[in-house]
C-alpha positions in Angstrom: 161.9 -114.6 273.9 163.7 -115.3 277.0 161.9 -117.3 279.9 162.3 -114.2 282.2 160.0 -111.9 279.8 157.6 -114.5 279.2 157.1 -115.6 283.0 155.9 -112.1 284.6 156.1 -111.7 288.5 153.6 -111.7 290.6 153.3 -108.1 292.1 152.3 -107.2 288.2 148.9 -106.7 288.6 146.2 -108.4 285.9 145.0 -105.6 284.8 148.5 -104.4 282.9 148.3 -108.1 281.5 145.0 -108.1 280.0 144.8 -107.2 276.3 140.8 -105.7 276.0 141.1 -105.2 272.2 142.6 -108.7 271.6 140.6 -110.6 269.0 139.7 -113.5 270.9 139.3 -117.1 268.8 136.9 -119.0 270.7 135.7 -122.7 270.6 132.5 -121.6 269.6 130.7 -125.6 270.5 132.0 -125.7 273.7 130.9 -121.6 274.5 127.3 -122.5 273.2 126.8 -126.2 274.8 127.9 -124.3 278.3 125.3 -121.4 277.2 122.5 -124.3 276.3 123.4 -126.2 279.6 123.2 -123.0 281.6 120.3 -121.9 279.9 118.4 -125.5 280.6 119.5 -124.9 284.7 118.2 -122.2 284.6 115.0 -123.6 283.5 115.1 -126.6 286.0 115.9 -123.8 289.0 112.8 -122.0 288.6 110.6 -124.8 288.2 111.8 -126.8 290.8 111.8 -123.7 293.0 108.3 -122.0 292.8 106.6 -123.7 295.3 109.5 -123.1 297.8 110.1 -119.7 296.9 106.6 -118.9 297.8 106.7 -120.5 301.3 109.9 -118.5 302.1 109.7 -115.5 300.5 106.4 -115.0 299.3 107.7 -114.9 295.4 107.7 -117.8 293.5 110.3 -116.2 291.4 112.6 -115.4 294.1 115.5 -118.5 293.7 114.6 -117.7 289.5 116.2 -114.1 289.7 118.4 -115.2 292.0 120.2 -117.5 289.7 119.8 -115.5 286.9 121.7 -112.5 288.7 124.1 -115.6 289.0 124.1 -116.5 285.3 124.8 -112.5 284.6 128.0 -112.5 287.1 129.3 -116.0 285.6 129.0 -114.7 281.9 131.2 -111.8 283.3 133.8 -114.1 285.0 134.1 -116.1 282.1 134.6 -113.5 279.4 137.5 -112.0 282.1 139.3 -115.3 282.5 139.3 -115.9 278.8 141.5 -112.8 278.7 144.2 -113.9 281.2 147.1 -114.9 279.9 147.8 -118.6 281.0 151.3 -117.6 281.9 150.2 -114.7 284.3 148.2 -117.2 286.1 151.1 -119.7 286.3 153.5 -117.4 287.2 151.1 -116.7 290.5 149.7 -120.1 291.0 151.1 -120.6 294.3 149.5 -117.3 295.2 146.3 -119.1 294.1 146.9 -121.8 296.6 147.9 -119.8 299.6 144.6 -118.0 299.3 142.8 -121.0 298.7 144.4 -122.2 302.1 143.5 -119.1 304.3 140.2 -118.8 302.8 139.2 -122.5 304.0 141.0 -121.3 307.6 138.7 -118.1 307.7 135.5 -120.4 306.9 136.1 -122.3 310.2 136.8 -119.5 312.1 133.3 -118.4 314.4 131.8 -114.9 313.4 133.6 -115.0 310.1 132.3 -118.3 308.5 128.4 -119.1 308.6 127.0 -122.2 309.4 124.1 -123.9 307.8 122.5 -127.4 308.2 125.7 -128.5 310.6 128.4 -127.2 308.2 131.0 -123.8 308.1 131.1 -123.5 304.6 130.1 -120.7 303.9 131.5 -116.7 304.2 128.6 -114.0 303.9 129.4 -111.0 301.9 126.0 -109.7 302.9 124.7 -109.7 299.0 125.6 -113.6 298.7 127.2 -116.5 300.5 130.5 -117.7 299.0 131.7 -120.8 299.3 135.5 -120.8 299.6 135.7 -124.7 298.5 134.0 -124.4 295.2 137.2 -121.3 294.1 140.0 -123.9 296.0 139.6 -127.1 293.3 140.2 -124.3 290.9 142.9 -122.9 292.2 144.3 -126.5 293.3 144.4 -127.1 289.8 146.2 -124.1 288.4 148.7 -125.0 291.2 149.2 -128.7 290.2 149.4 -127.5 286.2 152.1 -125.3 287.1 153.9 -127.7 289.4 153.3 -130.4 287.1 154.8 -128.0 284.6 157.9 -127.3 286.5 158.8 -129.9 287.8 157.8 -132.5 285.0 160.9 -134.6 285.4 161.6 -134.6 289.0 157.7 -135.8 289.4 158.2 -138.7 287.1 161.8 -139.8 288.4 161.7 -139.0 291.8 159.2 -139.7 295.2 160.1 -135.8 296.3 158.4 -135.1 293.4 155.6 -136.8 293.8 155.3 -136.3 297.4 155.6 -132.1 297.4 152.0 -131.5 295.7 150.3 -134.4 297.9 151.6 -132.4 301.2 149.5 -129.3 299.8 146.3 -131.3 298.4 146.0 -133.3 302.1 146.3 -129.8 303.9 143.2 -128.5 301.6 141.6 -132.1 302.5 142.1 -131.4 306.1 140.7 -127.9 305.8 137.9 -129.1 304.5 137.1 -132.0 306.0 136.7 -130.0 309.4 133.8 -127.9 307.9 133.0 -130.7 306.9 132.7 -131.0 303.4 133.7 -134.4 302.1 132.2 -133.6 298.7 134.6 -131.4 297.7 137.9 -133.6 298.9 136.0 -136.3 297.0 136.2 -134.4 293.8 139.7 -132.5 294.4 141.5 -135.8 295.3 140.0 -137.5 291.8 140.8 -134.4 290.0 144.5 -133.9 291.3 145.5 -137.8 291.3 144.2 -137.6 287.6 146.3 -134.9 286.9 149.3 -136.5 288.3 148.5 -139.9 286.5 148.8 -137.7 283.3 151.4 -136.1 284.5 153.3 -139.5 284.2 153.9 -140.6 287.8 155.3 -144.0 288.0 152.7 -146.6 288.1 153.7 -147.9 291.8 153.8 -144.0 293.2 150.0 -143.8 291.7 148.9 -147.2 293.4 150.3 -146.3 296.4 148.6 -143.1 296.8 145.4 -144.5 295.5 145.4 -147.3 297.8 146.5 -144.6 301.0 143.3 -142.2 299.5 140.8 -145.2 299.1 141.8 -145.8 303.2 141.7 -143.0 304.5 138.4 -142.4 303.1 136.8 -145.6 304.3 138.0 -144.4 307.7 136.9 -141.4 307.2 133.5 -142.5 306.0 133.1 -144.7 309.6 134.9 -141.8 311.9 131.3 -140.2 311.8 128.1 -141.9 312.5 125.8 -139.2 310.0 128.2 -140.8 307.1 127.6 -144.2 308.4 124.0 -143.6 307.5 123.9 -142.1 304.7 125.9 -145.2 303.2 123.5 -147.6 305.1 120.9 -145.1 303.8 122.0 -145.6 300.2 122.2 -149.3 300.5 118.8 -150.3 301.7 117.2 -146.6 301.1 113.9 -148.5 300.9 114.5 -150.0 304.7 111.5 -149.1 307.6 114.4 -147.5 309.1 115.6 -145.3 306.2 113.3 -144.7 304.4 111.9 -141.9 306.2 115.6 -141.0 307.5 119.0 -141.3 305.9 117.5 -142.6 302.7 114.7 -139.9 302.3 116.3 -137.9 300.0 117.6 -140.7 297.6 113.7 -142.5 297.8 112.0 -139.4 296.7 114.7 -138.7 294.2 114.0 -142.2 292.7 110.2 -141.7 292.8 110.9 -138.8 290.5 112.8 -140.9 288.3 110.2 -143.5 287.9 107.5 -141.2 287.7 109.1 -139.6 284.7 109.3 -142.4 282.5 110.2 -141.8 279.0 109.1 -138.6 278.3 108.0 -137.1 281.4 105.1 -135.3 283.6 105.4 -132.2 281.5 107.6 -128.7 282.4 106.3 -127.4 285.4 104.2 -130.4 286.8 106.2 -132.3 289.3 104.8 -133.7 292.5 108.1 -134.4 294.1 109.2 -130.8 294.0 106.2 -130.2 296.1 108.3 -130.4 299.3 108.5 -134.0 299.3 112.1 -133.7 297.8 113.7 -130.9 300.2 115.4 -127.8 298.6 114.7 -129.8 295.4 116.7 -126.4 293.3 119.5 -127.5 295.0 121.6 -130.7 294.8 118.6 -132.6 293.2 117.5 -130.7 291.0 118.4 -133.1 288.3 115.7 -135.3 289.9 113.2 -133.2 289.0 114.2 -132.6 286.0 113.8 -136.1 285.0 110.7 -136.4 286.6 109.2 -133.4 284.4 111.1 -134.4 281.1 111.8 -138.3 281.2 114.5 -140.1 279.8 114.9 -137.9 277.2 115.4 -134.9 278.9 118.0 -136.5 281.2 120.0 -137.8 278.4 120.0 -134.7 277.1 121.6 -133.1 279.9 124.2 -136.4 280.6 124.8 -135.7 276.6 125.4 -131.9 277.3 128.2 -132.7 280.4 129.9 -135.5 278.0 130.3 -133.5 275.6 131.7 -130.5 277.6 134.1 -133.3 279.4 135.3 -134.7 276.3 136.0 -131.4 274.7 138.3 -130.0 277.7 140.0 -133.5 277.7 140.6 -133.0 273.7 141.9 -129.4 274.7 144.2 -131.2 276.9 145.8 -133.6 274.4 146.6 -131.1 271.8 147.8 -128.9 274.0 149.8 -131.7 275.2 151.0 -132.6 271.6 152.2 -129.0 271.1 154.2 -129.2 274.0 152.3 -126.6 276.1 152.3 -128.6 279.4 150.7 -126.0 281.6 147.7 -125.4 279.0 147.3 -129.2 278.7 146.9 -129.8 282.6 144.8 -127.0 283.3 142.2 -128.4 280.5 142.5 -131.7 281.8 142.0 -130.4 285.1 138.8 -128.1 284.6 137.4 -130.7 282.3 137.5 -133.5 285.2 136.3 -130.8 287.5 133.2 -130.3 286.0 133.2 -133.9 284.6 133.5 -135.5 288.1 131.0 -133.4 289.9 128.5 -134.1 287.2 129.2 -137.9 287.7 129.2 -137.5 291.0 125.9 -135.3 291.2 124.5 -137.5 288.7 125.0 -140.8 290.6 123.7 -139.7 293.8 120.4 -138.4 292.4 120.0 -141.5 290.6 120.9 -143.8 293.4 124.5 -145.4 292.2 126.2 -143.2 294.7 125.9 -142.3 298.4 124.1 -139.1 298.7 126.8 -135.9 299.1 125.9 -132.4 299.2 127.4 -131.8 295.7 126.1 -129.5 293.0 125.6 -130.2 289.3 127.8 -127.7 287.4 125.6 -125.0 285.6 122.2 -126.2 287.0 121.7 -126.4 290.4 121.4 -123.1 292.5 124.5 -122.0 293.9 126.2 -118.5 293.0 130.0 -119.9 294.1 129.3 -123.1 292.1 128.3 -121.3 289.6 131.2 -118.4 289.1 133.9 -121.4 289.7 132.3 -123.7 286.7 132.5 -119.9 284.6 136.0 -120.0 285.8 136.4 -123.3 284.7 134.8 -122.9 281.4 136.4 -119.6 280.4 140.0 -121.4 281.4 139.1 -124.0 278.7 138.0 -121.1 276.1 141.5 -119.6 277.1 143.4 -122.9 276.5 141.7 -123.1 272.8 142.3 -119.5 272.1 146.6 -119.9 272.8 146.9 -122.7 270.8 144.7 -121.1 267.4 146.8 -117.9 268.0 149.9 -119.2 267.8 148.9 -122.0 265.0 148.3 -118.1 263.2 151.9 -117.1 264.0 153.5 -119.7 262.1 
């Protein structure tokens, strides 16, 4: 087959590539971990939510249905991308990423993007708030498979190479840096320079670069006097000055942690969730989960996102071995997606990381967070589906 009929244009639309009566060969531990994750955040939503939901809206199972509308729309993302061909969505990748770009342009602009707590991230569709920055790392990462791809030689012999894709990931960073969200350029610049690491960069080009990124965000991280407290915040969180300040969140969240001890409070019986932890469904929601569960329900969930992250990784390197480049960087890419939002998550709430407002894939509320990670997930199922169909063909 000629590369000219396996590489369709872009104006085709998906629906003439999608095959509905295709027999799909699914990674059937990976689809029921994500389900058992999904499941479990579900479970840590509503508890930690009750008592808010009934301040707010007068429902204690208001944020519960909320997310579970949520769970419905991601389980119906997910069983559409694991029809998409992966070369219909490298053939429009760069579509992806001029999207990606004008979305994060339309976010900043008044009227059009809302604000909340101090940042435009947000576009209200009336129904739900999305949250442009959560469907850019994904696209970001079809765009640097494809490139990767593509360009596989010229990124590993020449500094054009390697300099094209970095002009594209710093204009995301700057996008979204003015919203700000320095979360999200946290986990897209570890995600990307990952991907070109594997991509076989030379060494010197990936020092470089790291060295440049590392700077830039140290500066970054003093430009703005709120950052410069949340990092004094997570030094000395237990400081007369913090503790009721920039380190609240992280003091509280460590209460809950010690409060759970091995095996925990019991479901349902956290103090911390009583508003002492703010918006404790949210980003630390893990927190509460350990508090109720203990150290066995934590590891449980830490066990849950290894194995997902060590699973996409795997997808990676035998898609690698087959020679399907493009397959193998967009598993490695959505497996360090999720895995490095789930460290980073996971770190803050447990205090080995400055607090950042970053979701934990699957669990915390969030409907954009959680339609990307369905995204992500149903990519991965993709990836394993190609490579058993044509390991069928031979």
């Amino acid at each position: 087959m000629s590369s000219a009929t396996r590489i369709a244009p872009p104006m085709i639309p998906v629906w003439q590539k999608l095959d509905l009566k295709q027999k799909l060969v699914l990674d059937s531990s990976l689809m029921w971990v994500t389900v058992l994750l999904s499941i479990l955040g579900w479970l840590m939503v509503t508890s930690a939510s009750m008592d808010w939901s009934e301040r707010n809206y007068a429902n204690s199972l208001h944020i519960s249905m909320r997310h579970g509308i949520y769970l419905v729309l991601g389980l119906l993302v997910a069983m559409m991308t694991v029809r998409v061909p992966l070369q219909w969505l490298r053939s429009l990748s760069a579509v992806f990423i001029m999207i990606a770009l004008f979305s994060l342009i339309l976010v900043l602009i008044p009227g059009i993007g809302k604000e909340v707590n101090g940042s435009m991230r947000w576009i209200s569709l009336g129904i739900m708030n999305v949250q442009p920055s959560e469907f850019a790392k994904i696209a970001t990462v079809l765009y640097m498979a494809s490139y990767l791809d593509r360009r596989r030689e010229e990124v590993q012999s020449k500094w054009s190479g390697f300099m094209k894709p970095l002009f594209v990931l710093s204009l995301l960073a700057v996008l979204l840096l003015l919203e700000p969200d320095f979360g999200a350029v946290v986990v897209l610049m570890l995600s990307t320079l990952a991907l070109l690491f594997l991509g076989g960069v030379k060494a010197g080009q990936f020092i470089l670069t790291a060295v440049v990124v590392l700077s830039s965000s140290v500066l970054i991280l003093l430009s703005q006097p709120y950052r410069l407290k949340r990092l004094t915040g997570y030094w000395e969180p237990w400081d007369a000055d913090n503790v009721f300040g920039s380190g609240y969140q992280l003091t509280q969240s460590l209460i809950a942690f010690g409060r759970g001890e091995f095996s925990g409070v019991g479901l349902g019986n956290s103090i911390q969730k009583l508003f002492y932890l703010p918006e404790a469904h949210t980003d630390f929601v893990f927190a509460i989960w350990a508090e109720e569960t203990g150290l066995l329900g934590a590891s449980i969930i830490v066990g849950l996102f290894v194995f997902i992250f060590m699973k996409g990784m795997s997808l990676g390197k035998r898609a690698f071995s087959k020679q399907q480049y493009f397959a193998a960087y967009v598993a490695y890419g959505m497996a360090m997606l999720i895995g490095f939002q789930a460290f980073i998550n996971l770190g803050v709430n447990m205090g080995l990381l400055p607090t950042k407002g970053i979701t934990l894939p699957f669990v915390s509320f969030g409907g954009s967070s959680l339609l990307a990670c369905s995204i992500a997930i149903g990519l991965l199922l993709r990836v394993h589906h190609e490579m058993e169909s044509a390991n069928e063909k031979k």
